[in-house]
C-alpha positions in Angstrom: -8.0 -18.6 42.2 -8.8 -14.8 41.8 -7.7 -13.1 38.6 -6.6 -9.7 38.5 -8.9 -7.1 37.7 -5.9 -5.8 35.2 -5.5 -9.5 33.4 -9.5 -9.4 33.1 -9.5 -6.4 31.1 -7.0 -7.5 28.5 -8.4 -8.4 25.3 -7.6 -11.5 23.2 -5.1 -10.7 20.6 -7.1 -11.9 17.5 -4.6 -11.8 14.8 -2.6 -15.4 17.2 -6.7 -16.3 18.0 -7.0 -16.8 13.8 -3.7 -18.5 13.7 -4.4 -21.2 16.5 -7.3 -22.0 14.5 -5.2 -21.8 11.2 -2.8 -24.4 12.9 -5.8 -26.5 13.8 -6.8 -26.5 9.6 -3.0 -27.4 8.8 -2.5 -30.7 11.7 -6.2 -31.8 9.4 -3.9 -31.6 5.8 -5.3 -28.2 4.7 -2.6 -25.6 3.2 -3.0 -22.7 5.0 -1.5 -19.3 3.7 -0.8 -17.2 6.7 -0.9 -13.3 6.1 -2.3 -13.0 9.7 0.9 -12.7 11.3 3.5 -9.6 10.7 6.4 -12.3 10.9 9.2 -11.7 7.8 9.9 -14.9 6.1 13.5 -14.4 5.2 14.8 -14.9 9.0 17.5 -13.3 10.0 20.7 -12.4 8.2 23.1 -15.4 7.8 25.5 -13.8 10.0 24.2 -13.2 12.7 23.0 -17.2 12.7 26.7 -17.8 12.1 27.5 -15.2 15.2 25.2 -17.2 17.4 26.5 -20.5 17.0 30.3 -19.1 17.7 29.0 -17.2 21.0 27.7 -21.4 21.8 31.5 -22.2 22.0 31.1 -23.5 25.7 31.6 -19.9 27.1 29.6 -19.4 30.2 27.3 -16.6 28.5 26.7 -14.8 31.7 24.2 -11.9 32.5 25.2 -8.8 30.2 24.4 -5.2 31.8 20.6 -4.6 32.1 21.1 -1.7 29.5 23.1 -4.1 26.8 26.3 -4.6 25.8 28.2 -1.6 25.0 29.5 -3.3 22.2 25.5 -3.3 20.6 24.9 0.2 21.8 27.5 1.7 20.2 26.6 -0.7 16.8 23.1 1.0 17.3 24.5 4.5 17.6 26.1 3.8 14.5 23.6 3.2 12.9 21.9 5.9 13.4 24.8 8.0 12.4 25.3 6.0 9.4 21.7 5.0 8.0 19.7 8.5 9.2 22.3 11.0 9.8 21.7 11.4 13.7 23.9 11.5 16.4 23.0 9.0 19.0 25.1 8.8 21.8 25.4 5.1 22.9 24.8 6.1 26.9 21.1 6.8 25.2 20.6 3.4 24.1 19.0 0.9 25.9 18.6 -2.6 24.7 16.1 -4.4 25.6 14.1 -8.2 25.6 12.5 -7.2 22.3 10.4 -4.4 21.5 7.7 -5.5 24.0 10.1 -4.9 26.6 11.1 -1.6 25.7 7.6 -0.4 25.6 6.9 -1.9 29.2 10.0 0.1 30.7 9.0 3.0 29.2 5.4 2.6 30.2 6.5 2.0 33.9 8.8 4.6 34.1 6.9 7.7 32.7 2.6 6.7 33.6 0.9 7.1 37.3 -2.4 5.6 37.4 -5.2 8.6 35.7 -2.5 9.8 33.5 -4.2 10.3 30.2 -1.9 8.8 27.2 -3.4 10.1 23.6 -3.1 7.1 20.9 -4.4 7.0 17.4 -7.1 4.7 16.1 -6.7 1.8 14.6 -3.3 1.5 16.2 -1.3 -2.2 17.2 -3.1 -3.1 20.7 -0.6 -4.3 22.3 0.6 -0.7 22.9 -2.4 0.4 24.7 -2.2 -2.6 26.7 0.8 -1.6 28.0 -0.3 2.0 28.8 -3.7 0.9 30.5 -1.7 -2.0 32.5 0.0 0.5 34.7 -3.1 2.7 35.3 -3.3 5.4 32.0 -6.5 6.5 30.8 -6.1 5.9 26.9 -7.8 7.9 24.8 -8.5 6.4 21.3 -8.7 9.3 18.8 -10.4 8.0 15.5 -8.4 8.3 12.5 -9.6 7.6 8.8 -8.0 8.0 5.2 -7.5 11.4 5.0 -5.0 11.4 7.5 -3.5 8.2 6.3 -5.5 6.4 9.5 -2.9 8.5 11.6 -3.0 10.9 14.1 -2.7 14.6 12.6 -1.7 17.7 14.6 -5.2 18.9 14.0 -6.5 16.0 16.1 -3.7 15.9 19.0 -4.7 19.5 19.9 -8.5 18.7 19.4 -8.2 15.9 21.9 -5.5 17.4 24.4 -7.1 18.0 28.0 -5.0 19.1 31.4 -4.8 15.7 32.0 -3.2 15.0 28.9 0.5 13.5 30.3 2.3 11.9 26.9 1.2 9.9 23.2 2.4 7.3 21.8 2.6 7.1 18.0 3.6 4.3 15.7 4.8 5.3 12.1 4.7 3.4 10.1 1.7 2.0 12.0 0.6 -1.6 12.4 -1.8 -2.2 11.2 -2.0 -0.1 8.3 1.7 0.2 7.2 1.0 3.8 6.8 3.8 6.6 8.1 3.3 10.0 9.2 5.0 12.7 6.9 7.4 14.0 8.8 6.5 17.8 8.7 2.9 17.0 10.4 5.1 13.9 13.4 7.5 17.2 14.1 4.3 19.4 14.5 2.6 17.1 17.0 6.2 16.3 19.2 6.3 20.3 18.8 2.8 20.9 20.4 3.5 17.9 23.4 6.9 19.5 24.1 5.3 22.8 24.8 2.4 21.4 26.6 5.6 19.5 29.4 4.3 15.7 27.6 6.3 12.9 26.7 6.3 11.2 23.0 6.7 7.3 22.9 7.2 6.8 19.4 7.4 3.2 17.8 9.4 3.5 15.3 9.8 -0.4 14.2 9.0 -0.7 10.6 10.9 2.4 10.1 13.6 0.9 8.2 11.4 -1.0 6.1 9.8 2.5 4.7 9.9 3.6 1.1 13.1 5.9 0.2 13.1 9.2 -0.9 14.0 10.3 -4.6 17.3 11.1 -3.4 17.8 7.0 -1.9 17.3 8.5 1.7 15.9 6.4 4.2 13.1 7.8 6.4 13.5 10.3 8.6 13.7 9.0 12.4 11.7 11.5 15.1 15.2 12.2 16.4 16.2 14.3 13.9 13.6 16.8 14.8 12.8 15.7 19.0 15.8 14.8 20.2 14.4 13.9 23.1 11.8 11.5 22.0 11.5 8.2 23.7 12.1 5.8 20.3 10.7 2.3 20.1 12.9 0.0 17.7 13.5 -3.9 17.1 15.3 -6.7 15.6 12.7 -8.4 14.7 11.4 -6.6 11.6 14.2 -5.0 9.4 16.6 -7.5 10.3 13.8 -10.6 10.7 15.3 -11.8 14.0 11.4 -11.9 15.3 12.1 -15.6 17.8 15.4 -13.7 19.2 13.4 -11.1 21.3 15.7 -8.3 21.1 15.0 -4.7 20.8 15.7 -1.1 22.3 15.1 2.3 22.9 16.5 5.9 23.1 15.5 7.3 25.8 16.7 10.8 27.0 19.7 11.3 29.3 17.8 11.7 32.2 15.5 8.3 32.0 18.4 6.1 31.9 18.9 5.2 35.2 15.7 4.5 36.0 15.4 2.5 32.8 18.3 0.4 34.1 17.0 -0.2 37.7 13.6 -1.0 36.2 15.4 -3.6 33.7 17.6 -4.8 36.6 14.5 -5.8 38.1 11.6 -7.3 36.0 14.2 -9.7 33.4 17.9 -8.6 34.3 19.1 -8.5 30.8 18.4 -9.7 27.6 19.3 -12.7 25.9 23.1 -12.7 25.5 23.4 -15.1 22.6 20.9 -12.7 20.9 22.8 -9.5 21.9 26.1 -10.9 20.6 24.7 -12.4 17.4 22.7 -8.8 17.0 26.4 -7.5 16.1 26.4 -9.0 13.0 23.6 -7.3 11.7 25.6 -4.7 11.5 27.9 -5.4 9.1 28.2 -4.1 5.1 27.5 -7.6 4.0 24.2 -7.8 6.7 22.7 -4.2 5.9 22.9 -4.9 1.8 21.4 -8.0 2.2 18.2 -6.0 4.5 18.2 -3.4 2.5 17.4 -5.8 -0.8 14.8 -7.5 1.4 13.2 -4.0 2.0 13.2 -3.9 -2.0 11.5 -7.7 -1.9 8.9 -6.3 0.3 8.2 -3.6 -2.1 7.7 -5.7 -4.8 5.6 -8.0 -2.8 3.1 -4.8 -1.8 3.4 -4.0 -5.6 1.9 -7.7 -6.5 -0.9 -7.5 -3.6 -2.2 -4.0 -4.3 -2.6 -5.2 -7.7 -4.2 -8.2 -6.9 -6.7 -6.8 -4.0 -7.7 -3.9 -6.7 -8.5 -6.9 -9.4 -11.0 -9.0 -6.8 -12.6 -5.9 -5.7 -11.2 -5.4 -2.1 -10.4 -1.5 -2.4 -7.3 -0.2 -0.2 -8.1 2.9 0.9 -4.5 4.5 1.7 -1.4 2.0 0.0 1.0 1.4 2.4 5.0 2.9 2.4 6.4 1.7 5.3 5.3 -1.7 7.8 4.2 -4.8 5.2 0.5 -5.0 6.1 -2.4 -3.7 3.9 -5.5 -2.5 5.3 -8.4 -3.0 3.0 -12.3 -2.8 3.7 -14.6 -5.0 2.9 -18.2 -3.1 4.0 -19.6 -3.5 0.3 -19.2 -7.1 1.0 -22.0 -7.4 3.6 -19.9 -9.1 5.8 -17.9 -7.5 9.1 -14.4 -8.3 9.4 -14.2 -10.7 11.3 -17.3 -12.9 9.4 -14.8 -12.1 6.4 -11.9 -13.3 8.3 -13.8 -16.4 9.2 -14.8 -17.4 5.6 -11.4 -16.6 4.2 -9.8 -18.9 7.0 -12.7 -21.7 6.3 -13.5 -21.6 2.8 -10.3 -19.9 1.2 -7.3 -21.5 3.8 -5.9 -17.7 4.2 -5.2 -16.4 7.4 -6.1 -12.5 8.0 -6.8 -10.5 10.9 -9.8 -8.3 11.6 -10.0 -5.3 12.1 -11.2 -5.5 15.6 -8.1 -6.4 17.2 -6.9 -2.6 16.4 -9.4 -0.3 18.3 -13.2 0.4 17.2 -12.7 2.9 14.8 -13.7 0.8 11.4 -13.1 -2.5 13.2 -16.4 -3.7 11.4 -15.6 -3.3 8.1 -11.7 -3.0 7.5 -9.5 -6.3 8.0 -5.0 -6.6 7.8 -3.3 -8.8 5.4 0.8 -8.9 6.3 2.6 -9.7 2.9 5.7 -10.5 4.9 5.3 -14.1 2.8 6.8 -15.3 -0.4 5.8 -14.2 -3.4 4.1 -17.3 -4.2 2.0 -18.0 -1.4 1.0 -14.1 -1.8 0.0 -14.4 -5.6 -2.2 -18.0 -4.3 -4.0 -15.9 -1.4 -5.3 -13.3 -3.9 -6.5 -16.0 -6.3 -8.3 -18.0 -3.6 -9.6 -14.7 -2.0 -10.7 -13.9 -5.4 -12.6 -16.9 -5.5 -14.5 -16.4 -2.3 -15.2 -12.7 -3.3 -16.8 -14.1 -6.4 -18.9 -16.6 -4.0 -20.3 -13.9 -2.0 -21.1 -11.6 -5.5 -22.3 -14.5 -6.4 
């Protein structure tokens, strides 16, 4: 059987390469502690479980519109209203089969093979995958601390050529957990509006970002680039990762082809999701996420602690997505030897660096705290034992 030249050219997604093997340790009786996987371990709100089980009543559940039910739209728009003081309008929203398949409607609908897309680097690769499937040209542009291992106006305009036809941006990023500050994301939407380019900007962590000193959450691209294409999900804030739901905001003008492209590669999403999605929006739903987002905090608290005390520096502290990039070249080891000996020798599950471009894929590697407290404080304590093995 011939395989496409396009599935040949996908990479393997390490971070679920390191957790078959993981899975492998565990069905042998070893106690693996996973921080390989950005999967929240609260689940989702009890209400919405609640919600699903009612919409199993014996109803027939039938296809919903490819674009959502208007019932979640207008939940979403509220939200937006309510949470980040935007006004959304619902006929903007588009929910999709989780975030993955917002990206690919977005993807088909705006790149023509040789489009050049600019993405940052390190950056989730999933996203690029997406972009080079349907023929862009993706152009990496290496990041490092000093921007926060972002992209920075500076750099957009650096790297912008004619052929330049969009970006896509992720803040707060995977795999970092780093955001952009907003004055330098509305400078580089600023410079692609002029230049006629479309902004894809994931947005998925957003909600899981640190407040300001005034309790304000962070500040979505919309309030600046109203017509930014936004990326958003269920899966993180509100831990519904297994229900594969998402959406987007798209501008007016996308929508139909968004819907026809929908209509035709999965018809809708998941109905039972959809309707159980509704409850997430309630007062009792958001408190709960909101002291989750404060859990998370203290859970990046106890691991920057902890990395600083074994001697596995973090060069920019995360504020937004729950991962924590941290370099371990003064080891002697790449990544993904490190990787290997903390999976082997310690039982922890991380992800190297590699999966997430080249630039420092060597030397930096992603830990996901999105794990209870207790497995978290054990991961640092075995890691600090292997990092005393190889000072050793």
């Amino acid at each position: 059987m011939k395989i496409s030249e396009r599935a040949k050219s996908i990479s393997p997604f390490f971070a679920m390469e390191f957790g078959k093997r993981a899975a492998a340790l565990e069905a042998q009786g070893h106690h693996i502690i996973k921080l390989s996987i950005g999967e929240p371990d609260f689940g989702a709100p009890p209400a919405v479980s609640l919600a699903a089980r009612e919409a199993m009543d014996g109803r027939s559940l039938a296809y919903t519109s490819a674009l959502g039910i208007p019932a979640l739209r207008e939940a979403i728009a509220g939200f937006y209203r309510e949470v980040h003081d935007v006004e959304v309008h619902s006929s903007r929203i588009v929910v999709t089969a989780g975030a993955s398949a917002a990206l690919l409607l977005v993807t088909a609908a705006l790149v023509d093979p040789g489009d050049e897309v600019i993405v940052g680097d390190p950056s989730y690769p999933c996203n690029r995958q997406f972009l080079a499937s349907f023929g862009a040209q993706v152009k990496l542009v290496p990041t490092d601390a000093n921007t926060r291992f972002q992209l920075d106006a500076a750099a957009v305009r650096a790297n912008w050529t004619e052929k330049t036809r969009g970006l896509m941006i992720a803040t707060p990023s995977n795999p970092t957990g780093t955001s952009i500050p907003p004055h330098e994301l509305e400078a580089i939407c600023s410079w692609a509006h002029q230049h006629n380019a479309w902004r894809i900007v994931d947005e998925i962590y957003l909600n899981l970002g640190d407040h300001d000193a005034h309790g304000r959450a962070p500040q979505t691209v919309l309030s600046f680039d109203p017509d930014a294409i936004v990326i958003n999900s269920f899966s993180k804030y509100f831990g519904m990762t297994g229900w594969r739901l998402g959406w987007c905001v798209v501008p007016d003008a996308l929508v139909p082809t968004m819907e026809r492209l929908a209509q035709n590669y999965y018809i809708c999403p998941s109905t039972i999701s959809q309707h159980a999605a509704l409850a997430c929006f309630t007062r009792e739903s958001l408190a709960l996420c909101e002291a989750r987002r404060q859990q998370f905090a203290e859970r990046r608290a106890l691991v920057l602690a902890g990395l600083e005390r074994i001697g596995l520096p973090v060069p920019v502290p995360p504020d937004g997505a729950f991962y924590v990039y941290f370099d371990v070249g003064h080891t002697g080891l790449t990544s993904w030897e490190f990787c290997e000996r903390a999976l082997e020798e310690a039982h922890v599950a991380l992800t190297p660096g590699k999966d997430f471009g080249s630039c420092g894929a060597e030397t930096f590697v992603r830990l996901s705290y999105a794990a209870s407290t207790s497995d978290l404080a054990e991961a640092i304590e075995r890691l600090g034992s292997l990092m005393n093995r190889l000072n050793a």
